[in-house]
C-alpha positions in Angstrom: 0.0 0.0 0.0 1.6 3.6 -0.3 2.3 5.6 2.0 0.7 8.4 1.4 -3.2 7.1 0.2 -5.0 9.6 -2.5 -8.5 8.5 -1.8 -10.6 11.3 0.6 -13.5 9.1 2.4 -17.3 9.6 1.7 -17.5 10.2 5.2 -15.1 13.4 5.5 -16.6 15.0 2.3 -19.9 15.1 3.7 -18.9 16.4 6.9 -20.3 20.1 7.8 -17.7 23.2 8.0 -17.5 24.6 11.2 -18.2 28.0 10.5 -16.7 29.2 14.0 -13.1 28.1 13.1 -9.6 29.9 14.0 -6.4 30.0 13.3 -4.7 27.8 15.3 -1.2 27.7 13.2 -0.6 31.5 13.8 2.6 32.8 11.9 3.8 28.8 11.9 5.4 28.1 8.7 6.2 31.3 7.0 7.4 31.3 4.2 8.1 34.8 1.8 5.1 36.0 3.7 2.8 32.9 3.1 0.9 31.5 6.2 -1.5 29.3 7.0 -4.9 30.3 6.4 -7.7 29.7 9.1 -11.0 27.8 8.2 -12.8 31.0 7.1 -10.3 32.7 4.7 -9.6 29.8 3.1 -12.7 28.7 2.5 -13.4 32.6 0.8 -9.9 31.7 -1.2 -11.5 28.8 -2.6 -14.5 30.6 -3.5 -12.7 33.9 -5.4 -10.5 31.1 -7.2 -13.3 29.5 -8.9 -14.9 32.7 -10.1 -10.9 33.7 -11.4 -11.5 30.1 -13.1 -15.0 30.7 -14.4 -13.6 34.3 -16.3 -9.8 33.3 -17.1 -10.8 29.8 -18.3 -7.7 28.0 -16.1 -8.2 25.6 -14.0 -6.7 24.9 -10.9 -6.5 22.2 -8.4 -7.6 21.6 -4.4 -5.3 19.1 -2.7 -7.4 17.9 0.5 -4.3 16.7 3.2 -5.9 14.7 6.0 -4.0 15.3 9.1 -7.1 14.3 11.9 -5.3 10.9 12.6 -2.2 11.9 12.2 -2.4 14.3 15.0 -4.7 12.3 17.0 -1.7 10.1 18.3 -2.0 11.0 22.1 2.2 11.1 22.4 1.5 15.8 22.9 3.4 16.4 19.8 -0.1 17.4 17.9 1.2 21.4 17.5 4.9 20.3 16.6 3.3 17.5 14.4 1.3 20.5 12.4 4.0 22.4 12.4 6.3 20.0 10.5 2.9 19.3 8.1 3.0 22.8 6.9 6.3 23.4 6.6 6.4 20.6 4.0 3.7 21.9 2.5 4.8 24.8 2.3 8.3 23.9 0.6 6.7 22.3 -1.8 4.3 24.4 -2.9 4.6 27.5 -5.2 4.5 31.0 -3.9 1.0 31.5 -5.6 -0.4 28.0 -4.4 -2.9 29.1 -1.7 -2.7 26.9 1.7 -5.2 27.0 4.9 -7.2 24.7 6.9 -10.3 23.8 4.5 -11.6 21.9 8.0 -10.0 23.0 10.9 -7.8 19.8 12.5 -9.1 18.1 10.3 -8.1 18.7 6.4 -5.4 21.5 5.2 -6.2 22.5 1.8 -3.7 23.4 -1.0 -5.2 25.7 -4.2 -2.9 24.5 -6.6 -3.7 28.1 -9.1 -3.6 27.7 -12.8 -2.4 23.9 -13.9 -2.2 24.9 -17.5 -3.5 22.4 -19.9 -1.5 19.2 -18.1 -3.9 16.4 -17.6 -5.0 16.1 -14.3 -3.5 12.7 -13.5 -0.3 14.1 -14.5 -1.0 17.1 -11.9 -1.6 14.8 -9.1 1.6 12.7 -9.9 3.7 15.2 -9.6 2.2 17.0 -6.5 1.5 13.5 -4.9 5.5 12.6 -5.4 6.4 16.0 -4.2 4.3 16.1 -0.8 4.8 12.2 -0.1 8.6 12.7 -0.1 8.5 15.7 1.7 6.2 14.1 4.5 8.7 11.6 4.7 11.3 13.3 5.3 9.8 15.5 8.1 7.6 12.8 9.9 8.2 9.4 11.3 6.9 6.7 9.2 4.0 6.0 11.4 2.5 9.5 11.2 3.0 9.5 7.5 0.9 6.5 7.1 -1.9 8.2 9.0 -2.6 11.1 6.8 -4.3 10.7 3.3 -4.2 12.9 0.5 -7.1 13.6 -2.1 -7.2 15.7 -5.6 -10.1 17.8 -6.9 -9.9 19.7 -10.2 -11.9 22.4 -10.9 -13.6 23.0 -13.8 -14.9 19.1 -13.3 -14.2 17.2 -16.3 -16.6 14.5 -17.3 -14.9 10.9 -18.7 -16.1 10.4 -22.6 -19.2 8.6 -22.0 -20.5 9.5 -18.8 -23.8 10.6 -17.8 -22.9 11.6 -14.6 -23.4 15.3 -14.3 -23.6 15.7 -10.0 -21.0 17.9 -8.8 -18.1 17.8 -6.9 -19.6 19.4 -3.3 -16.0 19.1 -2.2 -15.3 22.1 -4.4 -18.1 24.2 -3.0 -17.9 24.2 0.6 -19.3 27.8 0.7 -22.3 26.3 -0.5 -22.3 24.0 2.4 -22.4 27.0 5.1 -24.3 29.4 3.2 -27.0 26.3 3.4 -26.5 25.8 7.0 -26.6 29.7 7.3 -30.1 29.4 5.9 -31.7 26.3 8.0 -34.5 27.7 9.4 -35.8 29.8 6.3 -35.2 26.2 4.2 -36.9 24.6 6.2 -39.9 27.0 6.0 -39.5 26.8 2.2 -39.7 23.2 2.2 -42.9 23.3 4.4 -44.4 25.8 1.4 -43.3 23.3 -1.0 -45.2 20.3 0.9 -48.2 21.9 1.7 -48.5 23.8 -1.6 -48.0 21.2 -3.8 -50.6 18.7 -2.2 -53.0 21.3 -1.8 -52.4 21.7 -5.5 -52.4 17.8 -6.7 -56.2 17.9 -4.6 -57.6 21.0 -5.9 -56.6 20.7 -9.2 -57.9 17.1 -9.8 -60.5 17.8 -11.6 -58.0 19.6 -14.0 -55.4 16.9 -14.3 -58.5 14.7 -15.0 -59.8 16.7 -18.2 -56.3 17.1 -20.0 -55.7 13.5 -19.4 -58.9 13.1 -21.5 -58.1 15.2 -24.1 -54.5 14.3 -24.6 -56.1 10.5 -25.1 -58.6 11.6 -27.1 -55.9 14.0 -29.5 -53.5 12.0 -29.9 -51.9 8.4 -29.3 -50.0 7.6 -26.9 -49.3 8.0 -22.5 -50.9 11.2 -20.9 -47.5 11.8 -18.9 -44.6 12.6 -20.7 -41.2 11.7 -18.2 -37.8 13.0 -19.1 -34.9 13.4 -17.1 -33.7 16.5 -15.7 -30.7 17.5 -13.7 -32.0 19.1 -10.0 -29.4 20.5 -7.7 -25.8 19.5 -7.6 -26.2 18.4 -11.1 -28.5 15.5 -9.6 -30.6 13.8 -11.7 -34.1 13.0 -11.3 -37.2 12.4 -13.3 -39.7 15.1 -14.5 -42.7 15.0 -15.1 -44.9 16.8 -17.7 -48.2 15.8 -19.8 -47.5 14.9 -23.1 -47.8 17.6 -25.5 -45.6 16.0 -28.2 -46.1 12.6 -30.9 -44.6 9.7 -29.3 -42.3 9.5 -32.4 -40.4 12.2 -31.9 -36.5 12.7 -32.8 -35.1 14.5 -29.6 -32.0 15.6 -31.8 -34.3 18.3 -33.1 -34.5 20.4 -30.2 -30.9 19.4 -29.0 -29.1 20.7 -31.8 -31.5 23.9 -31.3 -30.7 24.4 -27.8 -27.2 23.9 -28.5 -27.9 27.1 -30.9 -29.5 28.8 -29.0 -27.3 28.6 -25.5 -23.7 29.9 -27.9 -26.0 32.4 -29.0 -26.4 31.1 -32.6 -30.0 31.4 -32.9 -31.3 34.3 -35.1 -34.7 36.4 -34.0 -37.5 36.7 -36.1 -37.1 38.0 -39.9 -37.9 41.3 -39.1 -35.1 41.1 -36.8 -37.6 42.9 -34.0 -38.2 40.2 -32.1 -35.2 38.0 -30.0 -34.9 34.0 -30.4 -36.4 32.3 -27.4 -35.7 29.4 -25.8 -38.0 27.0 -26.8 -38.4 26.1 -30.4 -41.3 28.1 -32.4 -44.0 26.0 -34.5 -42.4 23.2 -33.5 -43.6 19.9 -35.5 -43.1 17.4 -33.0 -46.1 19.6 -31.0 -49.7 18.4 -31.0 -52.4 20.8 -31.9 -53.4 20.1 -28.1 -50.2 20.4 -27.3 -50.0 23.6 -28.4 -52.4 24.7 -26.3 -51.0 22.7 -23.0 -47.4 25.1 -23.8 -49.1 28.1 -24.4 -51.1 28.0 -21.0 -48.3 26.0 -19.1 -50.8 23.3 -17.8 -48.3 20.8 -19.5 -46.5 21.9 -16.1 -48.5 20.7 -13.6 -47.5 17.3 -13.1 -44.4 18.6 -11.7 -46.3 19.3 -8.2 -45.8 15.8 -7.5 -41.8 16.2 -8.3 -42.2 19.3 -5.9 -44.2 17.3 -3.1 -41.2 14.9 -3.0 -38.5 16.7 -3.0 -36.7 16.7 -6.6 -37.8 20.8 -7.0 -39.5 23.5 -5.5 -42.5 25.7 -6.2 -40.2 28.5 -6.9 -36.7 28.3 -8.4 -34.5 28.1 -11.8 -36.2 25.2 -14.6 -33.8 22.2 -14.4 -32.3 21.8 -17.6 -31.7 18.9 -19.9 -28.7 17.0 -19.7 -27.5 17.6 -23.1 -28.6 21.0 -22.4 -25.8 21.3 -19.3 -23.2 19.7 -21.5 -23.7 22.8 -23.9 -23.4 25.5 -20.7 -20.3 27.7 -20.3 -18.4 27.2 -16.5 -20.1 30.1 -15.4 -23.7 28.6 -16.5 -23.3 25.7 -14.3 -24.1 27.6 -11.1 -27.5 27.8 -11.9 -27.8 24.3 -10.8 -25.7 24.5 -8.2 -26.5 27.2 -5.5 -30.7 26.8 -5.3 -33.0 23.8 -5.9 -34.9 24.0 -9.5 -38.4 24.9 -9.4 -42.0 24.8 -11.5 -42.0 28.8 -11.6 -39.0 31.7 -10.7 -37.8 34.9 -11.4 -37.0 33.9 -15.2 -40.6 33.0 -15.6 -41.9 35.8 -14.4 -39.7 38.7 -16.0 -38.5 37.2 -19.1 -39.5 33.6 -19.9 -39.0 32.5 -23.5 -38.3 35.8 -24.6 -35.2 36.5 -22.7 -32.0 35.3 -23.9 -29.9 33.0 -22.7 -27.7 34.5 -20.7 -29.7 36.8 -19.4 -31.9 33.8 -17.8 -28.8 32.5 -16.1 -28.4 35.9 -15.0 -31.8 36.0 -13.8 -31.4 32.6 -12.3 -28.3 33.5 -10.3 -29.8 36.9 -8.8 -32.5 35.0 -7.9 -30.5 32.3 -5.7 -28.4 35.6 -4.0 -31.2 37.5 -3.3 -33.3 34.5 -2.1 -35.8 35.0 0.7 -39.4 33.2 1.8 -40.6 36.8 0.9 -39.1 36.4 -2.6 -41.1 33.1 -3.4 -44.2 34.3 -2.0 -43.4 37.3 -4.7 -42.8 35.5 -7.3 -45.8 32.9 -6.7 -48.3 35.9 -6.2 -46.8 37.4 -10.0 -47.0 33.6 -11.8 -50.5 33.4 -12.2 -50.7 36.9 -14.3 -47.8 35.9 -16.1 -49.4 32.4 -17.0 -52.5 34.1 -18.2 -50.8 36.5 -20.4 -49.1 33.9 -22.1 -46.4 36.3 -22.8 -43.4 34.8 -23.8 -44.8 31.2 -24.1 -44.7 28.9 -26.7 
């Protein structure tokens, strides 16, 4: 087995931050001015570097050290121990590497800024070699065995082939304490999603029962239509939607338009007065019902049951397609990261299909800063007027 071990346990990535951390390594390991940062400044380090990433287009690598066994051997060498850690981290390390205690005692984090275009296995050779030997060399052999090492790359690269979209939360610890930050006020939006959504399922019965008729009656085929969607995290789950389309549909169709449309390839209308939107205009795949269902958005209703157990919310960003997220820029990916996806949100309410794209990311993104119970209740009061003009719906 080696030495140093480059697999970071399930159980330590899903640990909470401690948001009360210090800095328990004052002034140890200086080096031309760099230090050790504590829990909190780190953490805000590792948060600046992936919006750097998201603009400059370099990515950059987090090295996770796990030190908590290392310096749980009860022999009172646990400072001198963290002080040798860091030093060899330190040396090691480049002057614009970033180091700091991504969990206090726990896990010391190393930014490794701007890899270049090396493959990441190649990256975490040549850093794993680096710290292993200096570890070595600065710690008895059973203290070395104790402490593991993990790699995380940021932006996430996906293998050829996979259909794994879920991020790394590793990466976005912010995320993690901006979430515990808002418990309470989650926990109250949750509630809202419960009780609204099952209070909707009842009430509108008699609804869902009528467009399940006249989809049967319009065209062949099932009255639900299920795709699947990516939710937070990049999670996947199953939507669902009635049918408004022929069951022979080519999927490729709206794919390659999306595609388009997202690198802003799609021209407006003729007349040039109108922008593109979102969704594709007089599509063929629609049926004449179907039409109808889009126009009003009662093809969206069946995702009350998604909200009732737990895959969205009543109010947040639309979760996108998974071929639609492979077409996103970095930056676009944060709309599925920092809120849960919901049935209506800010997007639908100020710009729907008429907005471009980035301009709905945009929207998205303010709406997950800004986000507040008073917010949803907002935007759920302005949905119905917005549903009845059918403005910017197709």
């Amino acid at each position: 087995m080696s030495v140093v071990r480059t697999e970071l346990r399930e159980t330590q990535a899903a640990k909470r931050l401690n948001a009360g951390a210090h800095l328990t390594l004052k002034k140890r390991g200086v080096s031309s001015g760099r230090i050790v940062l504590h829990e909190d400044a780190f953490v805000s380090m590792l948060y600046l570097e992936r919006r750097r990433a998201e603009r400059a287009q370099k990515p950059f690598v987090l090295m996770l050290v796990d030190v908590k066994n290392a310096i749980a051997i009860k022999d009172g060498q646990k400072t001198l121990t963290l002080g040798k850690v860091t030093k060899a981290l330190l040396s090691v390390t480049r002057e614009t590497d970033i180091v700091g205690w991504y969990l206090e005692d726990q896990l010391i984090g190393v930014i490794g800024t701007e890899v270049g275009n090396a493959k990441p296995k190649t990256v975490q050779g040549r850093m794993l070699e680096k710290v292993r030997a200096a570890l070595v060399e600065a710690l008895p052999t059973e203290k070395v065995s104790k402490i593991t090492v993990s790699f995380h790359f940021f932006p996430e690269e996906e293998e050829d082939g996979s259909t794994d979209h879920s991020a790394n939360i590793t990466l976005y610890p912010d995320l993690s304490r901006q979430e515990e930050s808002r418990k309470f006020a989650l926990g109250i939006k949750r509630s809202m999603d419960f009780v609204g959504s099952a209070a909707a399922l009842v009430l509108l019965a008699p609804v869902f029962a009528a467009v399940s008729l006249a989809i049967k009656f319009t065209s062949k085929g099932p009255v639900l239509f299920k795709q699947e969607r990516l939710g937070q995290y990049g999670r996947k789950f199953t939507v669902l939607k009635f049918r408004s389309m022929r069951t022979d549909c080519d999927a490729r169709i709206h794919e390659e338009y999306v595609s388009q449309f997202i690198a802003g390839q799609v021209i407006g209308t003729s007349q040039g007065s109108e922008p593109p939107v979102f969704k594709i205009q007089k599509d063929p795949r629609v049926t004449r019902f179907g039409r109808f269902l889009r126009r009003t958005s009662l093809d969206e209703l069946p995702q009350f049951w998604n909200v009732m157990v737990g895959d969205m919310s009543l109010v947040g960003p639309r979760p996108p397609l998974p071929y639609e997220f492979k077409a996103y820029d970095l930056w676009h990916r944060r709309r599925v990261l920092e809120i849960k996806p919901g049935i209506t949100g800010l997007w639908q309410v100020k710009g729907r299909s008429r907005t471009r794209f980035d301009e709905m990311v945009r929207l998205d993104l303010k709406y997950a800063r800004a986000w507040s119970i008073w917010l949803d209740v907002k935007i759920l009061l302005e949905t119905p007027g917005a549903v009845l003009t059918g403005e910017g719906a197709h």
